[in-house]
Steps between C-alpha positions, in 0.01 A plus 500: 500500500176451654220749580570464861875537479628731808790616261322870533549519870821425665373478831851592681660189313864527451636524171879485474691787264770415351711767364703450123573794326867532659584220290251441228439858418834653527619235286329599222598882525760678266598727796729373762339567847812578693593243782370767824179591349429135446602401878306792579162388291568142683474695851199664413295227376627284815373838712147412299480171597526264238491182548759369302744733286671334170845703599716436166586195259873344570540439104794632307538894507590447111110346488367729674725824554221669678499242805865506512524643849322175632721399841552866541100571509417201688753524756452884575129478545301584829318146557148513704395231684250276297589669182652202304791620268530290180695497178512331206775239407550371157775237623745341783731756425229785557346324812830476683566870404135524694500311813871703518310821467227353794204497277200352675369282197633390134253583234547255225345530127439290245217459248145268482535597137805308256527792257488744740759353728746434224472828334514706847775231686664343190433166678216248478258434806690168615850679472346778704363289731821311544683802579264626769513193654815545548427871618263337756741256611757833598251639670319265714856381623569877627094475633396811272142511356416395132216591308474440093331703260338358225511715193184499248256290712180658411633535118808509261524789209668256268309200566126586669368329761686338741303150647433493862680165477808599398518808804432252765750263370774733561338599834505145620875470380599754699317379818633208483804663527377676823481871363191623699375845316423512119429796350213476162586754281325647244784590269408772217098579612314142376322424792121555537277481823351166395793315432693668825223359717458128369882500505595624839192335628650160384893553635350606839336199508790291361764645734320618808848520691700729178450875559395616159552841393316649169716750322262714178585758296245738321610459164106491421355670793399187663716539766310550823213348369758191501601554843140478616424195359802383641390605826180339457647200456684497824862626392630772735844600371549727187833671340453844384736778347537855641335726266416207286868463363600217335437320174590244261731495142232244398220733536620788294281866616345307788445642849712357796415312799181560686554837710594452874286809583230468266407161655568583892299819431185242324587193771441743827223700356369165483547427896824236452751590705813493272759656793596743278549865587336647199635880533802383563508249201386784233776755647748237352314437212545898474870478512519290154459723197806701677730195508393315201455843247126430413147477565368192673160330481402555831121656506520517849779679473329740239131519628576485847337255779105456508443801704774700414335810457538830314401880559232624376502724155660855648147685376294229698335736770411727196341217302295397765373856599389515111375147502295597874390834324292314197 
């Protein structure tokens, strides 16, 4: 970033939230968050204004037991207009289950990374690939949204670094197929402000027309720092986790995803206008050590805003008199 990058004043430019903990934190969680409470978190972050809300994940409820009230959740919801309502789909079977459920847009994984993307899909990249084509195919033929997330872009735990080259390979393979929103994800915490720059510089550039979305976690507290160079470069669309839930297995101890709060809370002190109700995003942010039986990440959530304030020590007006008296 250059001396003269604007990144420190937003300026009233839009920055679109995009909300993932209902799916990628609460599938991490040992607690079951019971099918209301989750419809219920849904509603409020909709009520907040979130841009787009990762509902659930249509994969198998043996998988992923804690997701296993998917077309229940997604069907029961209170939608807002211009909130976009997305889940992720791991195959035909699961995208049929949601475009049946009316989800707004199929969120498709797979990995930039070989390793990665055999050890966390038990497939390799091309059979992946192959099978959300297919996925794509289902759902452009019932005219439902696509966008792919590519696992491990800015860095693989098994392998290292991850070339540039081999990222917008799979980008271009999957605009070619016509999907129109790819999400760069920064896996297990790898990425750096540098390297998110020159990279999401360079697929802007490539792909003017693909809306790309940068999704970081804070494994090593590089998190917003990330989404600032990423803002700098021109990218305007980030994933974030209520109270910072989330995770990876491949990043044993690490922090989750970058903290939906944390960073609307930095972005609009800033001046960008995120369309986020902030109170209204940290009272359900409040509601998760409750439902999920433990503490959460959240510093917003402990600290406070900015200018949350506090009273003054009980003894103040005594203090001063003795401090006045000296």
């Amino acid at each position: 970033m250059s001396a003269s990058s604007t990144v420190w004043q937003g300026a009233g430019r839009r920055i679109h939230m995009q909300e993932v903990g209902l799916r990628d934190g609460l599938q991490m969680e040992k607690a079951f968050v019971p099918t209301e409470d989750k419809i219920a978190l849904c509603n409020a972050l909709s009520s907040a204004g979130l841009s787009k809300i990762e509902v659930t994940s249509f994969t198998s409820p043996t998988a992923i037991p804690a997701l296993k009230d998917a077309e229940i959740v997604m069907r029961e919801i209170t939608r807002r207009p211009g909130t976009v309502y997305s889940a992720l789909v791991p195959n035909v079977r699961g995208a049929e289950r949601a475009i049946e459920a009316r989800t707004d847009e199929l969120n498709l994984v797979m990995s930039a990374s070989e390793t990665h993307n055999i050890s966390n899909l038990r497939m390799t990249r091309e059979q992946s690939f192959a099978s959300l084509a297919q996925v794509v195919a289902t759902a452009q033929a019932a005219q439902v949204a696509v966008n792919v997330s590519l696992s491990c872009v800015f860095g693989c735990p098994m392998e290292g670094n991850v070339h540039a080259s081999a990222v917008f390979d799979w980008v271009q393979r999957f605009a070619d197929l016509g999907v129109r929103g790819i999400t760069l994800c920064d896996t297990t915490g790898m990425a750096y402000p540098t390297q998110v720059h020159q990279l999401t510089t360079a697929a802007r550039a490539r792909w003017p027309g693909m809306d790309f979305t940068l999704h970081f976690h804070n494994t090593r507290g590089m998190g917003l720092a990330n989404v600032l160079a990423a803002i700098d470069a021109g990218a305007d669309r980030f994933d974030a986790s209520l109270g910072g839930l989330g995770g990876c297995p491949y990043a044993p101890g690490a922090s989750g995803n970058v903290c939906s709060e944390e960073i609307v809370h930095a972005l609009q002190l800033m001046g960008y206008d995120t369309g986020v109700d902030l109170t209204r995003l940290v009272a359900a942010a409040q509601r998760l050590p409750a439902l999920i039986g433990r503490d959460i990440p959240s510093q917003i959530v402990k600290a406070g805003q900015r200018l949350t304030l506090h009273p003054v020590p009980a003894d103040f007006e005594a203090i001063r008199e003795r401090a006045l008296a000296r």
